[in-house]
PQR file with spaces between the fields and no chain letter, atoms N, CA, C, O and H, PARSE charges and radii, in Angstrom:
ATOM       1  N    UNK     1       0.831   -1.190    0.000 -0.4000 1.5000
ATOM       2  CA   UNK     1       0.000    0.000    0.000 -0.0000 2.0000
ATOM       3  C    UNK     1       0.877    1.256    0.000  0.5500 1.7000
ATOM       4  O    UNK     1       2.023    1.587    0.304 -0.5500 1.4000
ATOM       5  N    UNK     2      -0.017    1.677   -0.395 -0.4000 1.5000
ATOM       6  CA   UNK     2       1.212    3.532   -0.757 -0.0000 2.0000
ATOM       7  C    UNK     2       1.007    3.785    0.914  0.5500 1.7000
ATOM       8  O    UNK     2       0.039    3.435    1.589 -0.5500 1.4000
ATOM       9  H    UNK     2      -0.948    1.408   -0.642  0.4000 1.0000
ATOM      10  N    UNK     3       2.332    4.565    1.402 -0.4000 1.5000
ATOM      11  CA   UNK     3       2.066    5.475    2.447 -0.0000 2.0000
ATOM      12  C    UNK     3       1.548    6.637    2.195  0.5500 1.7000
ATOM      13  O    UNK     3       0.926    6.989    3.197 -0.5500 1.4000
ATOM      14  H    UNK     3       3.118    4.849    0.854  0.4000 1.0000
ATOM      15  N    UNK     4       1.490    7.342    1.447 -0.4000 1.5000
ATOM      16  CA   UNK     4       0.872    8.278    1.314 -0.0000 2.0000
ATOM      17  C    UNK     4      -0.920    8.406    1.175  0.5500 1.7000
ATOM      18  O    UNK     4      -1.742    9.136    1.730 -0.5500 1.4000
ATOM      19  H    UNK     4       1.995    7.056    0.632  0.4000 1.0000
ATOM      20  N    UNK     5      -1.016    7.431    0.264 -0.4000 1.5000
ATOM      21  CA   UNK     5      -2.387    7.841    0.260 -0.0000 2.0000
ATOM      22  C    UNK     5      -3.385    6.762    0.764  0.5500 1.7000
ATOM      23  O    UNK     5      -4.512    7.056    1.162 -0.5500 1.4000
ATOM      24  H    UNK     5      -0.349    6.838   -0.186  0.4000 1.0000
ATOM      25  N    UNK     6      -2.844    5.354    0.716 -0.4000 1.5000
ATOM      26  CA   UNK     6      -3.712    4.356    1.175 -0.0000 2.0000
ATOM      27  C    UNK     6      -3.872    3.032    0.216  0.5500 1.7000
ATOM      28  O    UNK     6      -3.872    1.858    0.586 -0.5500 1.4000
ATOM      29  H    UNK     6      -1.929    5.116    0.392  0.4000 1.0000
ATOM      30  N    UNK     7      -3.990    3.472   -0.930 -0.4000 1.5000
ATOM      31  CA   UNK     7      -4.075    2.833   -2.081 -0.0000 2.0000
ATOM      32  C    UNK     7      -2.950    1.462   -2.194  0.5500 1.7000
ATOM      33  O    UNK     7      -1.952    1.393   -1.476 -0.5500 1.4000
ATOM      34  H    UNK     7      -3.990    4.426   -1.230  0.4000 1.0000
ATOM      35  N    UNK     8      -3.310    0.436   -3.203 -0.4000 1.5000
ATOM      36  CA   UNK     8      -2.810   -0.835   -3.107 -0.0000 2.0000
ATOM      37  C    UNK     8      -2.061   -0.538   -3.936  0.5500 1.7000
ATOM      38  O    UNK     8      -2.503    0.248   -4.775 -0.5500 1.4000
ATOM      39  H    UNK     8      -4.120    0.492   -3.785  0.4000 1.0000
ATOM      40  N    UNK     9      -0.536   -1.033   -4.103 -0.4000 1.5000
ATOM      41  CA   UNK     9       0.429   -1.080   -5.248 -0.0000 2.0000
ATOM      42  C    UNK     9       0.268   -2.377   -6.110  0.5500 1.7000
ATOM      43  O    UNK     9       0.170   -3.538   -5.714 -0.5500 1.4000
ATOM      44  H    UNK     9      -0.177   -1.671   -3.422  0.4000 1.0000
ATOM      45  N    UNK    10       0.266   -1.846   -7.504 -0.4000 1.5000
ATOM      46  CA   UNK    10       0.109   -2.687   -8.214 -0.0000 2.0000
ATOM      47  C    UNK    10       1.174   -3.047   -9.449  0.5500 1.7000
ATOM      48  O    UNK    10       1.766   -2.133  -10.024 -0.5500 1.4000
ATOM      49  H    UNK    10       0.347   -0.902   -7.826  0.4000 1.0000
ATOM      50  N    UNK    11       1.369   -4.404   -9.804 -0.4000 1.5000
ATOM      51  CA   UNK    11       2.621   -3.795  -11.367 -0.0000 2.0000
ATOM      52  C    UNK    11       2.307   -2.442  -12.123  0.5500 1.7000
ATOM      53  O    UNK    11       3.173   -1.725  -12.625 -0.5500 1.4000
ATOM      54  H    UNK    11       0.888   -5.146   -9.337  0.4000 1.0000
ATOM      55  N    UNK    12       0.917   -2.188  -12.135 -0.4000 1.5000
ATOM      56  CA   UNK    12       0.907   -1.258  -13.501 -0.0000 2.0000
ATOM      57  C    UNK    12       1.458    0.128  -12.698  0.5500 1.7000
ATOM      58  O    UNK    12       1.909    1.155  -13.206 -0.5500 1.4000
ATOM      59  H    UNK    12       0.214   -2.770  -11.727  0.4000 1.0000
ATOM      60  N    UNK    13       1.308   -0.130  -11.574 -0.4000 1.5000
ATOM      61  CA   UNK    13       1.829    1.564  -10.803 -0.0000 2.0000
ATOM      62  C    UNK    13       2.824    1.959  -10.470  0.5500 1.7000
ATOM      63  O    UNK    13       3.704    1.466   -9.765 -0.5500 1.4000
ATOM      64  H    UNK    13       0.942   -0.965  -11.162  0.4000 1.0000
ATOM      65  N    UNK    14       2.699    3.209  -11.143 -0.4000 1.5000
ATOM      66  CA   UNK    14       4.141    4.348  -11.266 -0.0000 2.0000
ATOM      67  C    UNK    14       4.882    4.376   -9.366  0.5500 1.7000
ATOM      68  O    UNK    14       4.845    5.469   -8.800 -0.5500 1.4000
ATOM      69  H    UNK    14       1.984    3.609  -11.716  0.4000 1.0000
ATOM      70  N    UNK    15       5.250    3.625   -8.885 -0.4000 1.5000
ATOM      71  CA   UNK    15       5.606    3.991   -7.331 -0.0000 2.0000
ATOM      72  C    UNK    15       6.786    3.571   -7.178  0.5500 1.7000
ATOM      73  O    UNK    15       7.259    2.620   -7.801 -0.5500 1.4000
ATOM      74  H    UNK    15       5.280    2.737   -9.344  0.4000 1.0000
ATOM      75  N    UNK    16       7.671    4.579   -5.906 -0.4000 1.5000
ATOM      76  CA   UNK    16       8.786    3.868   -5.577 -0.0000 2.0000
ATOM      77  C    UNK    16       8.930    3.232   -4.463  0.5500 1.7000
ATOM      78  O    UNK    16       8.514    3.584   -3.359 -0.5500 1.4000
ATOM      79  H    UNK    16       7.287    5.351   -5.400  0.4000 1.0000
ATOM      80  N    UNK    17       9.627    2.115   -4.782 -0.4000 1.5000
ATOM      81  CA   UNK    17       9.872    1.445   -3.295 -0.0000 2.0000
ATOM      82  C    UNK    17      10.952    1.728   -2.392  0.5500 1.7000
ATOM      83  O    UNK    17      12.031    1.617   -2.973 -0.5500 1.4000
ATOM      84  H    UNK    17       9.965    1.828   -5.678  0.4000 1.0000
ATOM      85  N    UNK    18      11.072    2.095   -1.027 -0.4000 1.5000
ATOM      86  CA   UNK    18      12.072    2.311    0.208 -0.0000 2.0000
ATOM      87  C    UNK    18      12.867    0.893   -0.263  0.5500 1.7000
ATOM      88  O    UNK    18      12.561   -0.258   -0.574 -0.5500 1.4000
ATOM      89  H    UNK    18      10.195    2.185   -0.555  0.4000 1.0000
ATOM      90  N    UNK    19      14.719    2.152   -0.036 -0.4000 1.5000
ATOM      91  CA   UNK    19      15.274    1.480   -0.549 -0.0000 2.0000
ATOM      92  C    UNK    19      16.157    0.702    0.621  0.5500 1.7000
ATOM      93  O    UNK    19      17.195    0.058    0.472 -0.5500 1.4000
ATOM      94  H    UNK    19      14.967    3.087    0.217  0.4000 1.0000
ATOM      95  N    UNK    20      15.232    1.036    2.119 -0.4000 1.5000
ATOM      96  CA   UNK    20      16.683    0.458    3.267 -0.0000 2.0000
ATOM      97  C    UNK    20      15.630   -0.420    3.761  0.5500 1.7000
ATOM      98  O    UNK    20      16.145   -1.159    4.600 -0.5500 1.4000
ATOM      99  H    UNK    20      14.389    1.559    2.240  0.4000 1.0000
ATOM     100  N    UNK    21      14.343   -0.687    3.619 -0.4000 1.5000
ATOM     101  CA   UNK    21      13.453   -1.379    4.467 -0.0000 2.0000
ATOM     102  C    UNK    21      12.650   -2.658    3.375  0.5500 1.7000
ATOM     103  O    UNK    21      12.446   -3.856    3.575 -0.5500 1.4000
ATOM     104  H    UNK    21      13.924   -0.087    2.937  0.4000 1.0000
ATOM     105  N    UNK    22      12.287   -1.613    1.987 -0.4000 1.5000
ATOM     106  CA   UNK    22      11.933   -2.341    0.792 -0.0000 2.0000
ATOM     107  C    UNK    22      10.276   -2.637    1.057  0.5500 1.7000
ATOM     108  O    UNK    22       9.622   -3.022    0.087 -0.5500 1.4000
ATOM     109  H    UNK    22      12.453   -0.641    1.824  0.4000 1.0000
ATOM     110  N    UNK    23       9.615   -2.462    2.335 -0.4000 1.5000
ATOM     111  CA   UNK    23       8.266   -2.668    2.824 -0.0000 2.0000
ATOM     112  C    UNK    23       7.413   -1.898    2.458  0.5500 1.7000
ATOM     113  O    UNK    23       6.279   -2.283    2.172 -0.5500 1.4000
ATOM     114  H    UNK    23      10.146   -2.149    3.122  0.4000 1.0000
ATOM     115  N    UNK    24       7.890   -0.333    2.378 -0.4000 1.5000
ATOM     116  CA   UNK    24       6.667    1.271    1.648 -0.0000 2.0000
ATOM     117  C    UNK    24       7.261    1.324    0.693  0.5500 1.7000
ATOM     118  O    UNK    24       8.440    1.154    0.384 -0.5500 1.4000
ATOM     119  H    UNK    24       8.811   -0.020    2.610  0.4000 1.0000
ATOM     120  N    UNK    25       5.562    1.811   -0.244 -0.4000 1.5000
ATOM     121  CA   UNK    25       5.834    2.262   -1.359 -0.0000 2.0000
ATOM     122  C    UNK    25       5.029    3.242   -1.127  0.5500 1.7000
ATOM     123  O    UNK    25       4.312    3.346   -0.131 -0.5500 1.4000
ATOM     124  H    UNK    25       4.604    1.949    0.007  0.4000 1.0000
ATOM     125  N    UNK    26       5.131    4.226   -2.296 -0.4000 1.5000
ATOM     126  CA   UNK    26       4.382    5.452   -2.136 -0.0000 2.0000
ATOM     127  C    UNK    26       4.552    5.945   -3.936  0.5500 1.7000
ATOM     128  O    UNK    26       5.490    5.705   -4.695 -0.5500 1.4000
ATOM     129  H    UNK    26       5.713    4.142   -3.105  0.4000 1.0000
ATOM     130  N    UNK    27       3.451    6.588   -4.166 -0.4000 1.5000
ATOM     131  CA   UNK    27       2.896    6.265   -5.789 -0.0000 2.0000
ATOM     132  C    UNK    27       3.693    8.026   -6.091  0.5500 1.7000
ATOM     133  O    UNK    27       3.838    8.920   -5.257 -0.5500 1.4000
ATOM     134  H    UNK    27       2.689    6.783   -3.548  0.4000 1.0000
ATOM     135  N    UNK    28       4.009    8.030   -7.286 -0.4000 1.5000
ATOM     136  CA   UNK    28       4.495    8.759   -8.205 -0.0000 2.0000
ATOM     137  C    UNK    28       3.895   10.091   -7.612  0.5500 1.7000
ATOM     138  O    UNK    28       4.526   10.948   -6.995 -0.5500 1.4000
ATOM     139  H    UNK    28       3.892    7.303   -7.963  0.4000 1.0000
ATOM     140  N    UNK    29       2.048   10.098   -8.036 -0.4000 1.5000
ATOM     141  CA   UNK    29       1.286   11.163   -7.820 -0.0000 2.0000
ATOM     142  C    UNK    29       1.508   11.484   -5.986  0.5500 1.7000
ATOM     143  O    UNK    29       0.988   12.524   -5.582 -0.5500 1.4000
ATOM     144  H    UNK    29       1.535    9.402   -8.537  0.4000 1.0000
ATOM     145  N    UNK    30       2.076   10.818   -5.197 -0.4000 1.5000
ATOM     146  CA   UNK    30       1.781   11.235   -3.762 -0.0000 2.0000
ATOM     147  C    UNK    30       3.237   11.721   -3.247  0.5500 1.7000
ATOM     148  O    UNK    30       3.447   12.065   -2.084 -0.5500 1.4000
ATOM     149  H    UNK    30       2.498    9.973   -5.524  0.4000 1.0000
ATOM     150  N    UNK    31       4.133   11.704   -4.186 -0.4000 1.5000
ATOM     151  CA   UNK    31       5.616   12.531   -4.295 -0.0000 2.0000
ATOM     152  C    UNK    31       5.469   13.667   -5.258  0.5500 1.7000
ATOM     153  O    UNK    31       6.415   14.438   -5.420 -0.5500 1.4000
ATOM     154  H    UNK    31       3.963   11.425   -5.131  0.4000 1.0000
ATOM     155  N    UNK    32       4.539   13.793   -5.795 -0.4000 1.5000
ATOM     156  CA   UNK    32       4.055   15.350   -6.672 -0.0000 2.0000
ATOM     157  C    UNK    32       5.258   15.057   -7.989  0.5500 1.7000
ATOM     158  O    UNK    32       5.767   16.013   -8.572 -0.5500 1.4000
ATOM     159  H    UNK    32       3.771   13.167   -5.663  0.4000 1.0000
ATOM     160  N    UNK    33       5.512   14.008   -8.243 -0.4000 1.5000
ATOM     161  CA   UNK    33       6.575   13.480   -9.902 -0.0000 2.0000
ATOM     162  C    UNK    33       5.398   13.090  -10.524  0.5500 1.7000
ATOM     163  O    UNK    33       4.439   12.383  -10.214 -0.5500 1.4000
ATOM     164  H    UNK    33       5.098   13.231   -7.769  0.4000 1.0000
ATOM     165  N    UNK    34       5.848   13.963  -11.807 -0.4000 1.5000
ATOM     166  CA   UNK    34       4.564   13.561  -12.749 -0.0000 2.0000
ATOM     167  C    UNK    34       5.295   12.561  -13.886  0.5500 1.7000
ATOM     168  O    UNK    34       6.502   12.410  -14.079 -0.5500 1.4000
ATOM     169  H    UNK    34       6.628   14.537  -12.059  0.4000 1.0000
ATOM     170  N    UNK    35       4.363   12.041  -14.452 -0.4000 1.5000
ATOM     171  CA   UNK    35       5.016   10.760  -15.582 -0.0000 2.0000
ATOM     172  C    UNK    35       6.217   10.643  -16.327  0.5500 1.7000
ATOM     173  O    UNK    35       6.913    9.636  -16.454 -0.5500 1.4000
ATOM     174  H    UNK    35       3.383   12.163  -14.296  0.4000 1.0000
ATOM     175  N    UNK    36       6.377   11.693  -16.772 -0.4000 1.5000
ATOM     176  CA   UNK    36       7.179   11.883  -17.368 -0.0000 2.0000
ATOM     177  C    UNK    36       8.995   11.515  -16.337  0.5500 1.7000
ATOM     178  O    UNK    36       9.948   10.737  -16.300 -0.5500 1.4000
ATOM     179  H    UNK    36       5.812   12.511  -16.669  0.4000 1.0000
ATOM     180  N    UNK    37       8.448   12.703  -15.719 -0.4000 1.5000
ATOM     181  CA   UNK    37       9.991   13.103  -14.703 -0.0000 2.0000
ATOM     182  C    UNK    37      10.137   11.533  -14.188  0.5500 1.7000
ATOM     183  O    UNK    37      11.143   11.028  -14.687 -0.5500 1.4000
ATOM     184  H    UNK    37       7.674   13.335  -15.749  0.4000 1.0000
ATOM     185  N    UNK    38       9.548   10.797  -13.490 -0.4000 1.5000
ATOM     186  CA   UNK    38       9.208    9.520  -13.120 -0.0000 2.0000
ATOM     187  C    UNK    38       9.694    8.420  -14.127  0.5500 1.7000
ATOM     188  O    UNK    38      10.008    7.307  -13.704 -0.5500 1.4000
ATOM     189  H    UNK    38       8.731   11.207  -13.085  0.4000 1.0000
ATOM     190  N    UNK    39       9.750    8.712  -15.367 -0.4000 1.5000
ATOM     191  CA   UNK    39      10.452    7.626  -16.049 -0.0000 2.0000
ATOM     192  C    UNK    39      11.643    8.385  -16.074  0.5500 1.7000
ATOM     193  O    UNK    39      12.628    7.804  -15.618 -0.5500 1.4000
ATOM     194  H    UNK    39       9.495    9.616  -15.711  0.4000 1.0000
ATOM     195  N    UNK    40      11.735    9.058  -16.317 -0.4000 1.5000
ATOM     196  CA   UNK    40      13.348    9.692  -16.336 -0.0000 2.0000
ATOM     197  C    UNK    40      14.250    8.873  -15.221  0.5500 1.7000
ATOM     198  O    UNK    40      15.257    8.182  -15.377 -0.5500 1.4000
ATOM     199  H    UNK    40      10.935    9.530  -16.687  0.4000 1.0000
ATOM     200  N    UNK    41      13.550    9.195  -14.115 -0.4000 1.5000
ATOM     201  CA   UNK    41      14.368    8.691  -12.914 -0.0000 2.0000
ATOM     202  C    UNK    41      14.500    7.569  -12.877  0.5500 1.7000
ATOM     203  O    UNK    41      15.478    7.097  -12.299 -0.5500 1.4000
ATOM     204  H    UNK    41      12.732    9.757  -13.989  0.4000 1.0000
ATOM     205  N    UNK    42      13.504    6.719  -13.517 -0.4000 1.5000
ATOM     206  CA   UNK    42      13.873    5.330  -13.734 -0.0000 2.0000
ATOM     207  C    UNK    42      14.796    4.711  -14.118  0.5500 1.7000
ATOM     208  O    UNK    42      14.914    3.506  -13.898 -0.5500 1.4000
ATOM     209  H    UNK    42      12.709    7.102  -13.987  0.4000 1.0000
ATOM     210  N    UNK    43      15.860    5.595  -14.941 -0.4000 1.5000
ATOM     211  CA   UNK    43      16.794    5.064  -15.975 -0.0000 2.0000
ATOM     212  C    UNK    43      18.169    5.383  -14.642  0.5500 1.7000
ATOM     213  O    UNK    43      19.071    4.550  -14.556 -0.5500 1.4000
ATOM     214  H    UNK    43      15.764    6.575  -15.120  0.4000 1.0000
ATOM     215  N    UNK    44      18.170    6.520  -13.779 -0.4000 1.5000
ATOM     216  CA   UNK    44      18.862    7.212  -13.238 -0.0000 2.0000
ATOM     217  C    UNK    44      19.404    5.858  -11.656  0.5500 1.7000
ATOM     218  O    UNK    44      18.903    5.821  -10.532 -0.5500 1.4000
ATOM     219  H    UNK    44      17.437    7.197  -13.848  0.4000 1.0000
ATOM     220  N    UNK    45      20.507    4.984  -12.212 -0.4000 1.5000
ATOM     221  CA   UNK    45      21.295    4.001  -11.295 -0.0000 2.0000
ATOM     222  C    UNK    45      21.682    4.417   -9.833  0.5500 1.7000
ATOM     223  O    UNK    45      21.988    3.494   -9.078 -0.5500 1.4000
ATOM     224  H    UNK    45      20.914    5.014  -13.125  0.4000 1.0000
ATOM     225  N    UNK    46      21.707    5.840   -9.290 -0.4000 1.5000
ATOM     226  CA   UNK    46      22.418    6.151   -8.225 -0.0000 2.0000
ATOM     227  C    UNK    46      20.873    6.895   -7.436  0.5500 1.7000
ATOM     228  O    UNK    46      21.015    7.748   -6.560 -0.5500 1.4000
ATOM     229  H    UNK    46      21.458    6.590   -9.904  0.4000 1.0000
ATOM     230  N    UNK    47      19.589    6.479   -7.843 -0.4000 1.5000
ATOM     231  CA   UNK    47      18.196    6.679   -7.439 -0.0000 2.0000
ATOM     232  C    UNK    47      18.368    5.978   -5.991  0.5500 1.7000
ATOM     233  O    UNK    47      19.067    4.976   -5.837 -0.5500 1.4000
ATOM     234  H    UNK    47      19.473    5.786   -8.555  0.4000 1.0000
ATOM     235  N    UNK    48      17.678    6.592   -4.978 -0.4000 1.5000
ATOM     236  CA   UNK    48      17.723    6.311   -4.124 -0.0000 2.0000
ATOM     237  C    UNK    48      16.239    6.971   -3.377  0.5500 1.7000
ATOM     238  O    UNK    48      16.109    8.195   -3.382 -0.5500 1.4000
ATOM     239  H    UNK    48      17.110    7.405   -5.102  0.4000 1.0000
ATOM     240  N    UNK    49      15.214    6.148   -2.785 -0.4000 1.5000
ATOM     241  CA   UNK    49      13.951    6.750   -2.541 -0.0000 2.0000
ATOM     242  C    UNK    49      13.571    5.815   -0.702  0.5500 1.7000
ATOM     243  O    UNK    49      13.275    4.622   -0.634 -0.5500 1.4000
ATOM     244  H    UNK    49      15.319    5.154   -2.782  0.4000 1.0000
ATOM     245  N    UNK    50      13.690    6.701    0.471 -0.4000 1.5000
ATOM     246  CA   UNK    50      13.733    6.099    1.707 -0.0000 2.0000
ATOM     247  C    UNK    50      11.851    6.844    1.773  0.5500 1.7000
ATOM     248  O    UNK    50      11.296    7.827    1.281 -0.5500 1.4000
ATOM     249  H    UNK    50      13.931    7.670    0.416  0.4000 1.0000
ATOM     250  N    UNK    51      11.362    5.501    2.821 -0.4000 1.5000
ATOM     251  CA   UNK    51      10.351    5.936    3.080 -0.0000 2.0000
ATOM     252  C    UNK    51      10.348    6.496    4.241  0.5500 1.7000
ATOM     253  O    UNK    51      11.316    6.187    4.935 -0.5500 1.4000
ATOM     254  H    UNK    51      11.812    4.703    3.221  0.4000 1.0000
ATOM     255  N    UNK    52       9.226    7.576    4.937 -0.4000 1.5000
ATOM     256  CA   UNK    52       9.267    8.693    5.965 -0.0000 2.0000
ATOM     257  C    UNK    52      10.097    7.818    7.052  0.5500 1.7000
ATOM     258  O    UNK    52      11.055    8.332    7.628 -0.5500 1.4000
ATOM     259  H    UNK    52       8.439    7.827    4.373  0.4000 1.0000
ATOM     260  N    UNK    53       9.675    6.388    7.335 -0.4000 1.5000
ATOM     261  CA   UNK    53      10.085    5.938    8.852 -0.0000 2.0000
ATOM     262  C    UNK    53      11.901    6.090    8.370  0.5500 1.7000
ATOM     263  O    UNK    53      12.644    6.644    9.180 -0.5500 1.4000
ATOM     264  H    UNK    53       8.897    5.970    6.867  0.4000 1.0000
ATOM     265  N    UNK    54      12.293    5.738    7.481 -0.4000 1.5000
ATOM     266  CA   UNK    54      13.872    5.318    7.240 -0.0000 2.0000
ATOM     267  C    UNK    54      14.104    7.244    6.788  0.5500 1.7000
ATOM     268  O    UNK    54      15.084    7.977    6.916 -0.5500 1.4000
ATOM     269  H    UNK    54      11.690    5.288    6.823  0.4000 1.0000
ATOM     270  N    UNK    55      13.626    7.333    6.603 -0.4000 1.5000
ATOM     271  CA   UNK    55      14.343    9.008    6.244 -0.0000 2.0000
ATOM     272  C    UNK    55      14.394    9.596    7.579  0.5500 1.7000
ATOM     273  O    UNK    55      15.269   10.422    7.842 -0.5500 1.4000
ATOM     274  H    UNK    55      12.830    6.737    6.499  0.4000 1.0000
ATOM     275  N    UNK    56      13.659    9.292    8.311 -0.4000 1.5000
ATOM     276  CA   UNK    56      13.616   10.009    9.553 -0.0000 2.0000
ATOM     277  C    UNK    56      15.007    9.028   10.867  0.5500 1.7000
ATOM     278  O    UNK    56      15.636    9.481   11.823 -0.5500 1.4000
ATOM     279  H    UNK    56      12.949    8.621    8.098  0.4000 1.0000
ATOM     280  N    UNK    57      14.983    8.079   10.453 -0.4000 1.5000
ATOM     281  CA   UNK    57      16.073    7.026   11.194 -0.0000 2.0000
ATOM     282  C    UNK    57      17.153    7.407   10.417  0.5500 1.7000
ATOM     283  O    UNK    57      17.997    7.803   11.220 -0.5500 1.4000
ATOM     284  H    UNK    57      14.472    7.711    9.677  0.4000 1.0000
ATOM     285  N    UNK    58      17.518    7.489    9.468 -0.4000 1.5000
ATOM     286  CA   UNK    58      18.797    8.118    8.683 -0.0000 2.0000
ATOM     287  C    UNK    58      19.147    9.150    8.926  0.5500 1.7000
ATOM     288  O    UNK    58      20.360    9.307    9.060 -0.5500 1.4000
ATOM     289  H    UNK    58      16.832    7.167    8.815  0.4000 1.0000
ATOM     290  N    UNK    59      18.497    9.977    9.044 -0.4000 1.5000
ATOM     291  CA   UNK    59      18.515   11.860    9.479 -0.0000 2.0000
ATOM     292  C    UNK    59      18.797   11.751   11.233  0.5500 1.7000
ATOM     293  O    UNK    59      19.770   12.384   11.642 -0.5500 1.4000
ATOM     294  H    UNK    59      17.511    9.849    8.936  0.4000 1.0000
ATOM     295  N    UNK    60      18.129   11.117   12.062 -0.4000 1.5000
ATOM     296  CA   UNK    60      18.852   11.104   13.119 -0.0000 2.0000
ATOM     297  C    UNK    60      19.963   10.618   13.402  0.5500 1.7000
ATOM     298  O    UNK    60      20.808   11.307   13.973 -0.5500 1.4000
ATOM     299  H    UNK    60      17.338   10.603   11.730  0.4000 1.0000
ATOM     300  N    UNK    61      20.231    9.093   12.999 -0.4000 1.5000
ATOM     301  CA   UNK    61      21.564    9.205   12.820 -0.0000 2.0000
ATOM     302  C    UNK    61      23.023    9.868   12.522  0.5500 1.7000
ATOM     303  O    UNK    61      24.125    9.890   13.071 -0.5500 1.4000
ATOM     304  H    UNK    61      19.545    8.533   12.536  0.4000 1.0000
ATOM     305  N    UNK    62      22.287   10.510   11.097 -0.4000 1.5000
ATOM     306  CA   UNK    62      23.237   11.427   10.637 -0.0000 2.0000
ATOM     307  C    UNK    62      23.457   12.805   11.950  0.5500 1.7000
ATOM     308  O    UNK    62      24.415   13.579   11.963 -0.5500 1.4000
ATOM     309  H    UNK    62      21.392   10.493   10.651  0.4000 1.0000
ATOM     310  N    UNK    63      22.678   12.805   12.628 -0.4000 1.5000
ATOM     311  CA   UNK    63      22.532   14.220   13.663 -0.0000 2.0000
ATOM     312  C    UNK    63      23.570   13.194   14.729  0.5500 1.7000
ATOM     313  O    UNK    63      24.716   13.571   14.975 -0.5500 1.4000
ATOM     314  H    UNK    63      21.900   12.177   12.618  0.4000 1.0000
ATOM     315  N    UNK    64      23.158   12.204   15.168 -0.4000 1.5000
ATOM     316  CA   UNK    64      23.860   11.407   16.193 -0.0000 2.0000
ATOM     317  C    UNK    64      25.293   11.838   16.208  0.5500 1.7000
ATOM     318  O    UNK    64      25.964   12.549   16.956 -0.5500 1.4000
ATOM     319  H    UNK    64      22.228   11.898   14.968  0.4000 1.0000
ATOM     320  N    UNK    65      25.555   11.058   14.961 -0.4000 1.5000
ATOM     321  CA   UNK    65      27.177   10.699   14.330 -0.0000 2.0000
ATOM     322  C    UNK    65      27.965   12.549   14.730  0.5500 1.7000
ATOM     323  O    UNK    65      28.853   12.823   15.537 -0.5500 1.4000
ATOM     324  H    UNK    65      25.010   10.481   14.353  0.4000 1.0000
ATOM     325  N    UNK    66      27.392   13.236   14.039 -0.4000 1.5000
ATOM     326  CA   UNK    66      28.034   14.296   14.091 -0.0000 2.0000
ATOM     327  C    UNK    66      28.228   15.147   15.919  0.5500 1.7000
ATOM     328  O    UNK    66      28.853   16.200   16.047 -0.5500 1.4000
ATOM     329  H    UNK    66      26.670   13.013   13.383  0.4000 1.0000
């Protein structure tokens, strides 16, 4: 299910998956990337997309460390 909006992920849907947990996805339209920009990034190897819980555990860390 997207975190963002609720909705079920499906093959046909534009969404990315968290790349430290791999469990949230969250759909194209609920990151405000419209189709286009969204395939672009697709091609783009050094893509990297954390969902809120891991962005927020990464960011403290990063505050920790320092």
């Amino acid at each position: 299910m997207c975190e963002g909006c609720g909705k079920y992920i499906t093959a046909e849907t534009r969404a990315f998956q968290c790349d430290k947990c791999v469990g949230n996805w969250k759909y194209n339209e609920c990151l405000n990337i419209g189709q286009e920009q969204f395939e672009k990034m697709l091609d783009c190897k050094e893509l990297t997309w954390l969902c809120s819980g891991c962005s927020k555990e990464v960011m403290e860390f990063d505050r920790v460390k320092k």
